[in-house]
C-alpha positions as a Markdown table, in Angstrom:
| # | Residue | x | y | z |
|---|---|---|---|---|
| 1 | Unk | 166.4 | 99.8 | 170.1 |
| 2 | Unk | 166.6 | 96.4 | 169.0 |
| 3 | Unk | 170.4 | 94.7 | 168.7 |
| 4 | Unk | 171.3 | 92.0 | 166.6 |
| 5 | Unk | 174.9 | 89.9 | 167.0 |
| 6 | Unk | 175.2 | 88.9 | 163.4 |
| 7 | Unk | 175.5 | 89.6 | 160.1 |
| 8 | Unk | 174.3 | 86.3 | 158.4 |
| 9 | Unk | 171.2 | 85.1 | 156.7 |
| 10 | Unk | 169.6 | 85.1 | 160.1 |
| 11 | Unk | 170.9 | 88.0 | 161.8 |
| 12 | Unk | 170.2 | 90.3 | 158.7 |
| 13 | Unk | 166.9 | 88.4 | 157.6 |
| 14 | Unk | 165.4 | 89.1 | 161.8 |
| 15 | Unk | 166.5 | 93.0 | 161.0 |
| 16 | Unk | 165.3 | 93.6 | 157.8 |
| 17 | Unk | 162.3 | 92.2 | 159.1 |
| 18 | Unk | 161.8 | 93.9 | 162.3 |
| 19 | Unk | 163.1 | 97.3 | 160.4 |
| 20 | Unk | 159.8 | 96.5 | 157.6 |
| 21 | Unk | 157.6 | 96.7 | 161.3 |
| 22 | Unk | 158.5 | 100.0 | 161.8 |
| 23 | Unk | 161.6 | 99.5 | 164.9 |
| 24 | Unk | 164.5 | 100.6 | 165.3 |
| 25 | Unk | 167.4 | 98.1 | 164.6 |
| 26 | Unk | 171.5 | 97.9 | 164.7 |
| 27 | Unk | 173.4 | 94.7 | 163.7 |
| 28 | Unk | 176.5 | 94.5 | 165.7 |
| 29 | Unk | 178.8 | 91.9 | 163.4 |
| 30 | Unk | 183.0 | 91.1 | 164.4 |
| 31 | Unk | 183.7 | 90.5 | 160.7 |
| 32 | Unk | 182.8 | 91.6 | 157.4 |
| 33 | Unk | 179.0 | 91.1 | 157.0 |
| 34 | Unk | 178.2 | 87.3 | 155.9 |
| 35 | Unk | 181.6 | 86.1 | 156.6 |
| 36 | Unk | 181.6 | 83.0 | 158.4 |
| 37 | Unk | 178.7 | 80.4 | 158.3 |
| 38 | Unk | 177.1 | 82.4 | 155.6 |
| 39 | Unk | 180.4 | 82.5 | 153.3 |
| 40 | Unk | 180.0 | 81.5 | 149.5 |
| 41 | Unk | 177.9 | 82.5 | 146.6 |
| 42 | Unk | 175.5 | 80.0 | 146.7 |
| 43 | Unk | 173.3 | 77.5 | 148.2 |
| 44 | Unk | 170.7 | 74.9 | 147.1 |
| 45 | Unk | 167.4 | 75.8 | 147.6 |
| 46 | Unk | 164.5 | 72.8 | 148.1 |
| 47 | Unk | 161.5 | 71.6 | 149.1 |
| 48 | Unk | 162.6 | 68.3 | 149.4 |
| 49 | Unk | 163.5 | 67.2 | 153.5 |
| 50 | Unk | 163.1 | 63.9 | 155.2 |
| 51 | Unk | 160.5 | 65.4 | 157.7 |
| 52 | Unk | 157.2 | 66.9 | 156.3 |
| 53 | Unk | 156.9 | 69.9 | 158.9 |
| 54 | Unk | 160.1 | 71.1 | 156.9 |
| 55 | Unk | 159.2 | 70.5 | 153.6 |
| 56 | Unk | 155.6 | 72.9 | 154.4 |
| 57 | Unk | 158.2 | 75.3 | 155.8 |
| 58 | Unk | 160.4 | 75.6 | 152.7 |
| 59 | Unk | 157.4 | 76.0 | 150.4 |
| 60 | Unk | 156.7 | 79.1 | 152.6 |
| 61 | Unk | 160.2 | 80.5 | 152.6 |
| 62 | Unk | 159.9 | 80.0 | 148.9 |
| 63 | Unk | 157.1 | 83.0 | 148.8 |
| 64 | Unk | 159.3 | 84.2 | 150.9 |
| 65 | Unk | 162.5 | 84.7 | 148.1 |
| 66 | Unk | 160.1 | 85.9 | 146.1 |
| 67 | Unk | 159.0 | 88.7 | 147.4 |
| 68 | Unk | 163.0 | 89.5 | 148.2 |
| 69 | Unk | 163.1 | 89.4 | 144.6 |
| 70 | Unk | 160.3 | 91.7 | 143.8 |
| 71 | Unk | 161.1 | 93.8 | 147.2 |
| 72 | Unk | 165.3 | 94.3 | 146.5 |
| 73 | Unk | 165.4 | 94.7 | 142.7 |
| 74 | Unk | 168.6 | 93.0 | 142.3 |
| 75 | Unk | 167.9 | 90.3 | 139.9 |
| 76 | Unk | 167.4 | 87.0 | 140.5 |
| 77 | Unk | 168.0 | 85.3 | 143.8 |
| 78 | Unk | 166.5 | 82.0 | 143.5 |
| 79 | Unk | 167.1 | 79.5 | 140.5 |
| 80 | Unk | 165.0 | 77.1 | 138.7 |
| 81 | Unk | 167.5 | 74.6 | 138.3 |
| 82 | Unk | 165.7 | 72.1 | 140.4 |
| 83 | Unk | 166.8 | 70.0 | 143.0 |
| 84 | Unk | 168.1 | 66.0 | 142.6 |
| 85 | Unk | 167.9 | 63.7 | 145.9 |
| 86 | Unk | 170.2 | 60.9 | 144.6 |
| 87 | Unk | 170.3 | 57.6 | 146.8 |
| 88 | Unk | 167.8 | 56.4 | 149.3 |
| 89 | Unk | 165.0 | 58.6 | 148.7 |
| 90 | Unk | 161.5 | 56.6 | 150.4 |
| 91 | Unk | 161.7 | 58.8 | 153.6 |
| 92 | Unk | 162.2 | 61.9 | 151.3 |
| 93 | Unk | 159.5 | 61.1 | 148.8 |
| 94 | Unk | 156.7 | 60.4 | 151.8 |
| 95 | Unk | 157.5 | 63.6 | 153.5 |
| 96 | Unk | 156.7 | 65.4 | 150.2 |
| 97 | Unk | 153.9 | 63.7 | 149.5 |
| 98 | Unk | 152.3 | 64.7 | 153.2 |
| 99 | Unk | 153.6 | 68.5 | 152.5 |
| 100 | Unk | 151.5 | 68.5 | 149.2 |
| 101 | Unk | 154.8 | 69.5 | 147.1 |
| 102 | Unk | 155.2 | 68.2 | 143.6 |
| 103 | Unk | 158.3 | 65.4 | 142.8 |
| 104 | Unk | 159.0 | 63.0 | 140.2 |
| 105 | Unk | 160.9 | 59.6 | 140.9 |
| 106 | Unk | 164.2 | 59.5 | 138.8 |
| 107 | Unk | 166.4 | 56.6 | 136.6 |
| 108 | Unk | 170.3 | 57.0 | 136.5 |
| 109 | Unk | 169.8 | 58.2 | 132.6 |
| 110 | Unk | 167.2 | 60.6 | 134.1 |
| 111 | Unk | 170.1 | 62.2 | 136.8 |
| 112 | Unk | 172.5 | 62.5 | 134.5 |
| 113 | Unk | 170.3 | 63.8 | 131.6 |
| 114 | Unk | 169.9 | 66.8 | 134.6 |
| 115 | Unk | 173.5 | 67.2 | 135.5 |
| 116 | Unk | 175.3 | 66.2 | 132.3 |
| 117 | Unk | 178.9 | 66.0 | 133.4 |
| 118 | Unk | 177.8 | 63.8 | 136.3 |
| 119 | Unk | 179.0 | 60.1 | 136.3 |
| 120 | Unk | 175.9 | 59.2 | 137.8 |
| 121 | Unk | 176.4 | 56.1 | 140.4 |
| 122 | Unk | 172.8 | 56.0 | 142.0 |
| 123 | Unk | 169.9 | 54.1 | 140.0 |
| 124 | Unk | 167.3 | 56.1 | 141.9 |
| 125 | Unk | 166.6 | 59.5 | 142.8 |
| 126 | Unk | 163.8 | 62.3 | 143.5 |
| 127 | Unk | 163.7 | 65.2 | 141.2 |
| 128 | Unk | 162.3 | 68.4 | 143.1 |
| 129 | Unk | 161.2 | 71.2 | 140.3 |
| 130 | Unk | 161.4 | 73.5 | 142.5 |
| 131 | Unk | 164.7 | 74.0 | 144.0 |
| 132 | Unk | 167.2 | 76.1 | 142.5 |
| 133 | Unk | 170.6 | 77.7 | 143.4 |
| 134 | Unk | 170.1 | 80.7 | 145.7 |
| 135 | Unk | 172.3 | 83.4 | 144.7 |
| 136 | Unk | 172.8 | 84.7 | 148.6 |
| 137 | Unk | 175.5 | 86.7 | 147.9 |
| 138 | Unk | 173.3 | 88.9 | 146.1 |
| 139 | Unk | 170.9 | 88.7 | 148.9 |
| 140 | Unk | 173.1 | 89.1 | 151.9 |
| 141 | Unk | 174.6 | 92.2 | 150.2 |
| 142 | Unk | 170.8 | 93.5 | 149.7 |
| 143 | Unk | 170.1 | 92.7 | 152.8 |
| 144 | Unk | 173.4 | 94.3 | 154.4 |
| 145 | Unk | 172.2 | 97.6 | 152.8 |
| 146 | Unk | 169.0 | 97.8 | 154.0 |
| 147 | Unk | 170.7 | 97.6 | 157.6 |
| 148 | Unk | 172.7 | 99.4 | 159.8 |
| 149 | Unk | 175.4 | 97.3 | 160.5 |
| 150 | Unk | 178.0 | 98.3 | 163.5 |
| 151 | Unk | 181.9 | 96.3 | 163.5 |
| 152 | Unk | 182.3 | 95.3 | 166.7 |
| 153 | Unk | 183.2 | 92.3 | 168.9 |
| 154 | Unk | 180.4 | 91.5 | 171.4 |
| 155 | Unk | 181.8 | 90.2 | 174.8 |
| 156 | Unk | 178.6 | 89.7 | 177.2 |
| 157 | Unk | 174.6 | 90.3 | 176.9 |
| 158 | Unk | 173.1 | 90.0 | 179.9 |
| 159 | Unk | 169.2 | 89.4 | 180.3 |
| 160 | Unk | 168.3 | 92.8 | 180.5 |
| 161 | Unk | 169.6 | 93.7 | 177.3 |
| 162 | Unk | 173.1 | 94.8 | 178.2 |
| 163 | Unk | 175.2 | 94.4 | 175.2 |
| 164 | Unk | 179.0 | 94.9 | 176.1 |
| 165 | Unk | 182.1 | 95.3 | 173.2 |
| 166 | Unk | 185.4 | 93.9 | 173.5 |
| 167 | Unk | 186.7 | 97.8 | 174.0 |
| 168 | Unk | 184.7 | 98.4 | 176.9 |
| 169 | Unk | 181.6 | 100.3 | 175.8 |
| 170 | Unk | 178.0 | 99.1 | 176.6 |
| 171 | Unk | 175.2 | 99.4 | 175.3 |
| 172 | Unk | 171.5 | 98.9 | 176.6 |
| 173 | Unk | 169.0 | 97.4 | 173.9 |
| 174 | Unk | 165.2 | 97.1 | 174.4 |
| 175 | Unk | 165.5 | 93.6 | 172.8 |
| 176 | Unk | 168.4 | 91.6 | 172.0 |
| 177 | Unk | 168.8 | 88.8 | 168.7 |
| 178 | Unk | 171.7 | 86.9 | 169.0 |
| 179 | Unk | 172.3 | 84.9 | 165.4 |
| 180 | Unk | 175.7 | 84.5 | 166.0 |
| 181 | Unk | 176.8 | 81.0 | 164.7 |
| 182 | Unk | 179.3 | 79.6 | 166.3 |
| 183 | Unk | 179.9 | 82.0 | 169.0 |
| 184 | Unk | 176.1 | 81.6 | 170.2 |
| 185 | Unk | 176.4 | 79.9 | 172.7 |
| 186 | Unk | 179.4 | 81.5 | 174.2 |
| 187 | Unk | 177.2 | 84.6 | 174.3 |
| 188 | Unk | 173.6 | 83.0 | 175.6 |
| 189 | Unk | 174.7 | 79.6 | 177.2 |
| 190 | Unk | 174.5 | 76.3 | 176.1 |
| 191 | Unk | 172.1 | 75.0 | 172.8 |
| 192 | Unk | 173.1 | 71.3 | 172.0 |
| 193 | Unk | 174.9 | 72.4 | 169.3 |
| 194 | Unk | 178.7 | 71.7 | 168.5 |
| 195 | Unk | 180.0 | 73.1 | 165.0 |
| 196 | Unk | 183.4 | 72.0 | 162.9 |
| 197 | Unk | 185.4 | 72.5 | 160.2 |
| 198 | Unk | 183.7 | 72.1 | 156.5 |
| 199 | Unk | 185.0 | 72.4 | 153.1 |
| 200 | Unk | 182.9 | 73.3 | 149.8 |
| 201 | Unk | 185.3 | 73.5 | 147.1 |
| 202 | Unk | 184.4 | 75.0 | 143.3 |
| 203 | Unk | 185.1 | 73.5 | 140.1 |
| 204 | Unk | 185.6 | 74.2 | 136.7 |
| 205 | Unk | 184.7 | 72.8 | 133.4 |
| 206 | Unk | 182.0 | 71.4 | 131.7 |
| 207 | Unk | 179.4 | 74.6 | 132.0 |
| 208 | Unk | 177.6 | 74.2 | 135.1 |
| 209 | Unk | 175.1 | 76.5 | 134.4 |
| 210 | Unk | 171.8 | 75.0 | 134.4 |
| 211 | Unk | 172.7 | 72.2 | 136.1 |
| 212 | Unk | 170.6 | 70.6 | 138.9 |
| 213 | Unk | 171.3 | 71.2 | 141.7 |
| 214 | Unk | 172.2 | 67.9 | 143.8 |
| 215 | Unk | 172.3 | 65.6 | 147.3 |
| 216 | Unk | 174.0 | 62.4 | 147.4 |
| 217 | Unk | 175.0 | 60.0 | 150.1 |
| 218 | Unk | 178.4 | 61.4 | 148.9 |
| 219 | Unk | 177.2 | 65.3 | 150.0 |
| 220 | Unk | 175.7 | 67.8 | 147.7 |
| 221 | Unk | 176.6 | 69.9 | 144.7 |
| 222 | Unk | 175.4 | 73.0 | 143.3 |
| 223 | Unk | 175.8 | 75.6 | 140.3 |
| 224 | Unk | 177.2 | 78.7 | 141.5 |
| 225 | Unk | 174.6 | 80.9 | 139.8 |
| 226 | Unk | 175.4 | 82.0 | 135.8 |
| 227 | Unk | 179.7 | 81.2 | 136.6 |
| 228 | Unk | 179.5 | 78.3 | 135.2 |
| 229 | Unk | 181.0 | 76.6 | 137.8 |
| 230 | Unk | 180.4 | 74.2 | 140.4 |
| 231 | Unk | 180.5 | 73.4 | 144.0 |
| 232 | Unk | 180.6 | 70.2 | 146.0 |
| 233 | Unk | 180.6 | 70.0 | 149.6 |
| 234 | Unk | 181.8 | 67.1 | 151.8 |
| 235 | Unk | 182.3 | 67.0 | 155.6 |
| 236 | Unk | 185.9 | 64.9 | 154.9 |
| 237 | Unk | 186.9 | 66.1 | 151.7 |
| 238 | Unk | 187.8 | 63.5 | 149.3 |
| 239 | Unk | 188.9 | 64.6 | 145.8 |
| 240 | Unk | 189.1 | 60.9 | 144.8 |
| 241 | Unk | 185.0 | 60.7 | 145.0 |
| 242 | Unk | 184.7 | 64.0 | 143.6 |
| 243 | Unk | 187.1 | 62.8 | 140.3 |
| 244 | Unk | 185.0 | 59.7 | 140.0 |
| 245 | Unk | 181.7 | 62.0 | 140.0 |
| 246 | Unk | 182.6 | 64.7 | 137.9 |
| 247 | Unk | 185.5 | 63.3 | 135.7 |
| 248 | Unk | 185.6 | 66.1 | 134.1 |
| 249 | Unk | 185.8 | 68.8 | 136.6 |
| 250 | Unk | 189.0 | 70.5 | 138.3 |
| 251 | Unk | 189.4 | 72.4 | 141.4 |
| 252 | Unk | 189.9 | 76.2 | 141.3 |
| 253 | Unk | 188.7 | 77.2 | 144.7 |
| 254 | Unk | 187.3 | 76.6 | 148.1 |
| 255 | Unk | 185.1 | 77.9 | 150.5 |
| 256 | Unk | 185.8 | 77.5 | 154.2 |
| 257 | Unk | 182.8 | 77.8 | 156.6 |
| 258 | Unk | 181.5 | 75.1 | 159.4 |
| 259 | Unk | 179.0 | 72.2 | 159.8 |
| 260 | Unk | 177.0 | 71.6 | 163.0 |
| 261 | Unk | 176.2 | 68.7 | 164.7 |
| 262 | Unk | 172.8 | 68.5 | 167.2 |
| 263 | Unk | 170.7 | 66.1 | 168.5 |
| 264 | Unk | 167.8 | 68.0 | 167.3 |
| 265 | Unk | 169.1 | 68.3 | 163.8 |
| 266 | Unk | 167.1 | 65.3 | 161.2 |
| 267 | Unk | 168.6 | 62.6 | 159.5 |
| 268 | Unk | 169.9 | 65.6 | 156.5 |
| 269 | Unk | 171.8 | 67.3 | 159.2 |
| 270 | Unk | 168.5 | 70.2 | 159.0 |
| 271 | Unk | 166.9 | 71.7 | 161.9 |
| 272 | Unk | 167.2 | 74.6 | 164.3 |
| 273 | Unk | 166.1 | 75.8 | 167.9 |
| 274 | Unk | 165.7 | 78.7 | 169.6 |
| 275 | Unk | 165.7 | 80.1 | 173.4 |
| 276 | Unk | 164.4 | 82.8 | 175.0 |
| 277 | Unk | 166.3 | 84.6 | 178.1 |
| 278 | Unk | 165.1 | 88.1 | 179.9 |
| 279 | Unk | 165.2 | 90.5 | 176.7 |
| 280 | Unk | 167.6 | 87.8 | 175.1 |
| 281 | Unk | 166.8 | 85.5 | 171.6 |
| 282 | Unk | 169.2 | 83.1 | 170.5 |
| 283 | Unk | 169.1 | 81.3 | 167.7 |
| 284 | Unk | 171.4 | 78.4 | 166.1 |
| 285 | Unk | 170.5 | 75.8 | 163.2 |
| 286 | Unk | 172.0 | 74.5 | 160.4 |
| 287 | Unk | 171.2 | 74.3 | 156.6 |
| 288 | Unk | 169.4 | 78.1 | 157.4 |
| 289 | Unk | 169.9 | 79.4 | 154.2 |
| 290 | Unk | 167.1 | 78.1 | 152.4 |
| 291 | Unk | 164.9 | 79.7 | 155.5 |
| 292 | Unk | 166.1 | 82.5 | 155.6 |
| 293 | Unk | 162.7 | 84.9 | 154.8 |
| 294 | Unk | 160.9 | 82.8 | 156.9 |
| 295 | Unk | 163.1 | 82.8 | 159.4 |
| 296 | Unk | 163.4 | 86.5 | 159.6 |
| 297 | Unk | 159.3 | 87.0 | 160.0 |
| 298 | Unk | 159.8 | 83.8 | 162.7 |
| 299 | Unk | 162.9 | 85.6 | 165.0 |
| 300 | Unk | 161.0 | 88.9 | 164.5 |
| 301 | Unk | 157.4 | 87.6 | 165.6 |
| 302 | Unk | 159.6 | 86.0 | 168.7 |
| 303 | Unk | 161.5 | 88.7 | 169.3 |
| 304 | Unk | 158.9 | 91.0 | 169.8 |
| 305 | Unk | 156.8 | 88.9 | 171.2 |
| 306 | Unk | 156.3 | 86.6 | 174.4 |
| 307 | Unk | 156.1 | 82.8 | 173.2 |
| 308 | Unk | 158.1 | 81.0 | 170.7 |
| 309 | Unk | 155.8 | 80.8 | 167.1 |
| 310 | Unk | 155.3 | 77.2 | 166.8 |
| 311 | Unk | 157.4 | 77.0 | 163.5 |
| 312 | Unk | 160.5 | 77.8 | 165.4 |
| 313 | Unk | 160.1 | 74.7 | 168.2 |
| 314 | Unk | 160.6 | 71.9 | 165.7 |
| 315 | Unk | 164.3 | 71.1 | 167.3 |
């Protein structure tokens, strides 16, 4: 048996995955299923990254929500909103260029033509066609069925595959995955990672739907979906920036999850690594989401295998 500690985008994306190969898997999660870093109802989707190793990834994990589309039969999980990098865009545009993606330079009219209730303060910007809003909810709840998902609080794994629970059972796994977020580390050692607070609050007003979605040296916003709302996440949150963006707009909600901080991580704050101990993976990143089918095909060929597939080493 394989174990996986974690019922996020990683942890469920590895053991859908490794459950399509034919093994047996059980996801051992302390909390509701997508609880913690992988809270909300949406998040953007994009090609668009400063490094071009990322950008040929996300084209991949784009197939990738496809075939979760075609494969779960739930709808729609990724939109065609597109994606708006507002601000200093060179590094951004060059990277796409090497990665062979499509983009478009944009004006301020151009921005605001694409998120109308936006009081555009940027003159340039990089339109990527095709990002979209991911409706993960919809996913993670897809994938959640398609698992078999234990509650319980994971104490210790030891490198042998010794999985022990806060009420004193243990259990003895073939393999182990830990996707754990912020409790990685305490359960594998140390990664270079430290994670905080963060705050994405939702809005109402103007109809988001449609809308681009959007980064911005003030953080990133996104339509949740067909709600017609929107979100806007910022590491400090400032509701004077977000009334002089979206005048219109008013608060009716927040969602609160964490942000990492790693060496490792690019200039966008994207990036991951992953370690290998005995029968132990562990795995820790930030901005996953966007990865997640690839990801899961990644942890799985890892997991089941001896070396790291060279798409995971790009901390």
């Amino acid at each position: 048996m394989i174990v996986v500690v974690g019922a996020g985008i990683c942890g469920l994306a590895a053991a859908y995955e490794l459950s399509r190969r034919g093994e047996r898997v059980l996801v051992v999660e302390r909390n509701e299923p997508f609880g913690e870093q992988s809270a909300g109802l949406a998040r953007i989707f994009r090609i668009a990254h400063r490094r071009p190793e990322l950008c040929r990834l996300a084209l991949r994990a784009r197939i990738g929500w496809q075939r979760w589309e075609s494969e779960f039969g739930v709808g729609r999980l990724l939109g065609s909103e597109g994606f708006i990098a507002a601000g200093a865009i060179d590094a951004t545009a060059a990277a796409m260029q090497d990665a062979g993606a499509d983009f478009c330079g944009l004006g301020r009219r151009d921005i605001k033509a694409r998120i109308p209730f936006l009081d555009a303060p940027w003159q340039t910007g990089l339109f990527d066609p095709l990002g979209g809003s991911l409706r993960i909810r919809r996913a993670l709840t897809a994938l959640a069925q398609r698992a078999k998902v234990r509650r319980a609080d994971v104490l210790s794994v030891t490198d042998d595959g010794a999985v022990t629970f806060a009420d004193s059972s243990l259990l003895r796994a073939d393999r182990v995955l830990i996707c754990a977020g912020v409790r990685t580390q305490t359960l594998f050692g140390p990664m270079g990672i430290e994670f905080g607070p963060h705050t994405r609050f939702t809005y109402q007003g103007d109809d988001a739907t449609g809308a681009a979605c959007l980064s911005a040296p003030e953080r990133y916003g996104l339509p949740l979906g067909s709600t017609g709302r929107w979100a806007f996440g910022q590491e400090v949150p400032d509701p004077a920036v977000v009334r002089t963006l979206f005048p219109t707009l008013r608060p009716v909600g927040q969602v609160d999850c964490v942000t990492a901080r790693a060496s490792w991580l690019d200039d966008g704050g994207d990036g991951w690594t992953a370690r290998r101990r005995g029968r132990v993976v562990a795995f820790v990143g930030a901005n996953l989401m966007k990865f997640g089918p690839l990801l899961g095909e990644l942890l799985a060929d890892f997991v089941l295998g001896d070396e790291l597939p060279v798409d995971l080493a790009i901390s």
